[in-house]
C-alpha positions in Angstrom: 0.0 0.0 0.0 2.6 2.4 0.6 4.0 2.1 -3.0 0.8 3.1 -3.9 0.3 5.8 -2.1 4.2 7.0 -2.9 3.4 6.8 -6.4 -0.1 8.5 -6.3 1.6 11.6 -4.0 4.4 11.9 -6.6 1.5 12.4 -9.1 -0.9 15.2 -7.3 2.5 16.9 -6.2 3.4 17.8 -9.5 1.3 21.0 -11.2 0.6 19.1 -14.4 -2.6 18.8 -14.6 -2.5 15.1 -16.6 -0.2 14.0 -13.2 -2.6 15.7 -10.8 -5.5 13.5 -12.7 -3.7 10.5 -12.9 -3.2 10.4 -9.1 -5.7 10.8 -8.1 -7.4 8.3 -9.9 -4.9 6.1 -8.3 -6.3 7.3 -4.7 -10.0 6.5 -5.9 -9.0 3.1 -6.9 -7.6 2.4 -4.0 -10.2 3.9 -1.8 -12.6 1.9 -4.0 -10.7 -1.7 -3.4 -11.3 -0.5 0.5 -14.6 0.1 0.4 -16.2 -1.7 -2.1 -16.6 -6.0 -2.1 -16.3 -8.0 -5.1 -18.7 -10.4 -4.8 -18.0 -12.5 -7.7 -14.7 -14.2 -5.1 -14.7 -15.7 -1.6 -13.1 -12.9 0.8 -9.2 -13.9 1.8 -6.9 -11.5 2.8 -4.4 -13.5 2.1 -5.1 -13.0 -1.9 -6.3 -9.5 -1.3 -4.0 -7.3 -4.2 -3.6 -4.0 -3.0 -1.2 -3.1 -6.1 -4.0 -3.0 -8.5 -5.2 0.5 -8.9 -8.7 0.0 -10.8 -10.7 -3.1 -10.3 -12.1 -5.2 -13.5 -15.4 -3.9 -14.7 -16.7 -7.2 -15.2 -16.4 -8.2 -11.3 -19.9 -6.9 -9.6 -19.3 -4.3 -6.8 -20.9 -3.7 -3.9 -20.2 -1.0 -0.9 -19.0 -2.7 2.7 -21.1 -2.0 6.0 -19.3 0.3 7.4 -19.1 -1.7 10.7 -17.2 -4.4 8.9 -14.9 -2.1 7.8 -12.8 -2.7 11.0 -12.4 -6.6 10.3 -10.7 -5.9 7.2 -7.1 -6.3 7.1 -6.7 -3.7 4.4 -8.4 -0.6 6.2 -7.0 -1.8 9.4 -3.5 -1.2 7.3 -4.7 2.1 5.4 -5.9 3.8 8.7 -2.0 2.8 10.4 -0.9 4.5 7.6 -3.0 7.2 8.0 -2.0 8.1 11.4 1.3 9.2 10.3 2.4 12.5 9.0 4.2 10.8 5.8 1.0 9.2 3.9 -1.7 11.3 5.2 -3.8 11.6 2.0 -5.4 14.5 3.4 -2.5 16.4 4.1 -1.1 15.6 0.6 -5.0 16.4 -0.9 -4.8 20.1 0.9 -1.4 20.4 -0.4 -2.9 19.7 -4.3 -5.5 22.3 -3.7 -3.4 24.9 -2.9 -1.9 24.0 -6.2 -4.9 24.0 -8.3 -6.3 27.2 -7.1 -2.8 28.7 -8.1 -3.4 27.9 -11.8 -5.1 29.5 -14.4 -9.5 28.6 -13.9 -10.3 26.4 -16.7 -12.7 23.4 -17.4 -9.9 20.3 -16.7 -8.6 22.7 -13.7 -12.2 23.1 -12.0 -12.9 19.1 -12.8 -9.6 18.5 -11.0 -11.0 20.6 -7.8 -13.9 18.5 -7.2 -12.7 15.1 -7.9 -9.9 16.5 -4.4 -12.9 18.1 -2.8 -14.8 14.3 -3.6 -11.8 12.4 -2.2 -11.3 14.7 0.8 -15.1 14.1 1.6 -14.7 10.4 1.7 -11.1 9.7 3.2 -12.8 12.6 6.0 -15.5 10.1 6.8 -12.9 7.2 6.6 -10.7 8.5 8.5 -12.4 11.1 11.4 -8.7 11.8 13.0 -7.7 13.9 9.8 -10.1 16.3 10.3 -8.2 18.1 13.2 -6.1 19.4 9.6 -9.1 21.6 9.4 -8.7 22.9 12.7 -5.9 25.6 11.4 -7.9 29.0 9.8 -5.3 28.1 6.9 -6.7 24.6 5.7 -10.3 26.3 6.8 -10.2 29.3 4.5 -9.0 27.2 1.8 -12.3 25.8 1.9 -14.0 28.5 2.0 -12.2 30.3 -0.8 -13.9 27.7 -2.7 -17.0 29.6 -2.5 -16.4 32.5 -3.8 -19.1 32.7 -6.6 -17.2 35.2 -8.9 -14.2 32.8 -9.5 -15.7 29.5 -8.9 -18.4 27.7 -10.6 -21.0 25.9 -8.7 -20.2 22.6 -9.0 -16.9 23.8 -6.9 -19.1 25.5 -4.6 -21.4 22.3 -3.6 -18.3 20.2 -3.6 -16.7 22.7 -1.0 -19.9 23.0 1.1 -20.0 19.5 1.3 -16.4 18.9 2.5 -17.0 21.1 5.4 -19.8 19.2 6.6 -17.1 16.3 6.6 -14.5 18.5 8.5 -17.2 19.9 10.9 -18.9 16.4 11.4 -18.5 15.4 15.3 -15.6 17.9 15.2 -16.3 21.0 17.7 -13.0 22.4 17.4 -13.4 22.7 13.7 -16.9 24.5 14.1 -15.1 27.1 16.4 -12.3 27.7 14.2 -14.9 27.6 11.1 -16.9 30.5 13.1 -13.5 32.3 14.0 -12.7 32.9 10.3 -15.7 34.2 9.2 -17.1 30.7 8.1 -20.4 32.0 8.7 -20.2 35.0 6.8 -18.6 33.5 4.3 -21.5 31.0 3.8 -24.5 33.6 4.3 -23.1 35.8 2.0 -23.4 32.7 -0.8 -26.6 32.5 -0.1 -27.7 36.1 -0.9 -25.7 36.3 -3.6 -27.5 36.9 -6.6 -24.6 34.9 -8.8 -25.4 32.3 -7.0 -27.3 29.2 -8.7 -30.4 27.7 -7.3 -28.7 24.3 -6.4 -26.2 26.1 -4.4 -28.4 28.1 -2.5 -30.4 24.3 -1.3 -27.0 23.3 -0.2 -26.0 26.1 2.0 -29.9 25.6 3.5 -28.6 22.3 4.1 -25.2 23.3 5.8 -26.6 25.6 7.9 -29.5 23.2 9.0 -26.6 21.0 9.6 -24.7 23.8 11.3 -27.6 24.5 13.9 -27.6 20.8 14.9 -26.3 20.1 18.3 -23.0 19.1 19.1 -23.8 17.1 22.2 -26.7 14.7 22.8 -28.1 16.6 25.7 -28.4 19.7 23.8 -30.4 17.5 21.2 -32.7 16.6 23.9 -32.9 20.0 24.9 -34.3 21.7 21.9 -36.3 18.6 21.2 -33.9 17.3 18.1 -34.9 13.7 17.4 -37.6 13.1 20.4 -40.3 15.0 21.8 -39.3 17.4 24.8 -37.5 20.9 24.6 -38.0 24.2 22.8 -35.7 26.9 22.3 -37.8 30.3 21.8 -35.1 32.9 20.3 -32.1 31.4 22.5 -30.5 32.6 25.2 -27.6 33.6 23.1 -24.2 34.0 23.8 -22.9 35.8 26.8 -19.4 38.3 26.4 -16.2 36.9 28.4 -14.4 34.5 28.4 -16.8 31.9 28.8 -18.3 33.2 25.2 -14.9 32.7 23.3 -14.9 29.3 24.6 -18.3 28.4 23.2 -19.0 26.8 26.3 -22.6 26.3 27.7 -23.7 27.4 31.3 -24.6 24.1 32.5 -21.8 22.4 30.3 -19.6 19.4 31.3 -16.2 18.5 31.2 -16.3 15.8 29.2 -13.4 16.0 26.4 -13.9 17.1 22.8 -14.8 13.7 20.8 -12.9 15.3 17.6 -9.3 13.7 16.6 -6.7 15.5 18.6 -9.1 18.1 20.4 -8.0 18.8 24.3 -10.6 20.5 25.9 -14.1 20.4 25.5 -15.0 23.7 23.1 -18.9 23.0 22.2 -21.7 25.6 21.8 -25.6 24.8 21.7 -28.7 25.3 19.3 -29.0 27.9 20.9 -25.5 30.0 21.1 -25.3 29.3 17.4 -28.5 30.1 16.6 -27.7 33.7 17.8 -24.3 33.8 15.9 -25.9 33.1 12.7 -28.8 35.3 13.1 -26.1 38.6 12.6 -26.0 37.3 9.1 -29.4 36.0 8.3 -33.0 36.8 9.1 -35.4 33.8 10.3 -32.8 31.9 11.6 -35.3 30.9 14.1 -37.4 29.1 11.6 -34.5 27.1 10.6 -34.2 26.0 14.5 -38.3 25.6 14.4 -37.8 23.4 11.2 -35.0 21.3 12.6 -37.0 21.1 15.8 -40.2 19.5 14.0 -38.6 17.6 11.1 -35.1 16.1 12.7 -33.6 16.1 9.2 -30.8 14.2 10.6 -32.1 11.6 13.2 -31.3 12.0 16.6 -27.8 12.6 16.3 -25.1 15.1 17.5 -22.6 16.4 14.9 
């Protein structure tokens, strides 16, 4: 696996675009041999290749339960890998952006954006620790950058919005840092933009009803998220201080952040962000009424 990956980071290093391409092709194939089964052959590890790069089109596919995920010898070896600095795909993938947003905007260029955006989204859910690299306003405005609608089309923008709700999935610290950069602004301002398509605009609705969700499972019980008790009226807000800047509730625990690499607990309710987002957009307490009633996204805590 790790000639794989050293070839695959040789290609998205280089700023050719046919190199970029071609690795990360190779990354997709081998995220693909990871996640998806060939059911056409008994399962053995033993006979498992990992130096093939695409699979053979006439062997039927089918995506793995994520639980069994664990049990296979080849994720178990792709996340050890991952846990190191040297073949982090993220950390190369953020690298490759940087690149890409430094060359001229064309067709293959933009194409070449989303198919890293696509990848970072699934290695992201793959591989939760690597989304404390979003934690730094550097890798988190790169993201964001992505949505400007004057230099980027929308098919970038949806892609973007969509790798942020990997990075902020169950990951606290990157929702502060997100906030602390402007992330909010950034995203409201999409949305009343008039260059903006009608397809972006749903998926901003969607990031911010994600966005509003709460972060720990007794604020979800709170407002009522996914069961039946709780209501949140126009919030209590955020208070000034100390205790503000730390996004941290009145009655809040000490329980540590569940994000990769977070220390202390930095959470904020419904609520709290409820008032944060309504300096950039009106009816923000609809949104909290509709999450309240509909639970778009079960009873969870993101």
């Amino acid at each position: 696996m790790e000639s794989l990956l050293s070839l695959s980071f040789e290609n998205i290093s280089s700023k050719e675009p046919t190199k970029i391409r071609k690795g990360l092709r190779q990354i997709e194939g081998l995220l693909a041999q990871i996640c998806l089964s060939q059911t056409s052959h008994p399962s053995s590890p033993h006979k498992r290749s990992s130096s093939e790069l695409t699979m053979s089109p006439s062997s039927p596919q089918s995506p793995k339960r994520l639980g069994s995920l664990n049990e296979d010898p080849a994720f178990r070896e792709f996340w050890r890998l991952q846990e190191g600095f040297e073949w982090n795909v993220t950390t190369r993938l953020i690298t490759t952006l940087n690149t890409l947003l430094g060359l001229p905007s064309t067709t293959a260029h933009d194409t070449l954006i989303c198919s890293s955006l696509t990848l970072l989204q699934g290695l992201l859910l793959l591989h939760p620790p690597s989304r404390s690299l979003f934690s730094t306003p550097l890798s988190m405005n790169l993201l964001l950058d992505l949505l400007d609608p004057t230099s980027n089309p929308p098919s970038i923008q949806s892609a973007a919005l969509l790798t942020l709700v990997a990075t902020l999935l169950s990951s606290p610290r990157n929702t502060r840092t997100f906030e602390k950069v402007d992330g909010l602004a950034t995203v409201t301002s999409l949305f009343k933009n008039k260059l903006a398509s009608q397809e972006v605009k749903v998926k901003v609705l969607e990031f911010l009803y994600f966005y509003l969700m709460p972060e720990t499972l007794e604020d979800s019980e709170d407002i009522g998220v996914g069961g039946s008790g709780g209501s949140s009226g126009s919030g209590s807000g955020r208070s000034n201080g100390s205790a503000d800047s730390n996004g941290k509730d009145k009655g809040g625990s000490g329980k540590s952040d569940r994000s990769a690499g977070a220390g202390e607990r930095d959470t904020r309710t419904t609520r709290q962000k409820q008032t944060l987002l309504g300096r950039y957009l009106n009816n923000v307490e609809d949104l909290v009424q509709d999450l309240r009633e509909s639970s778009p996204f079960g009873e969870v805590a993101c």
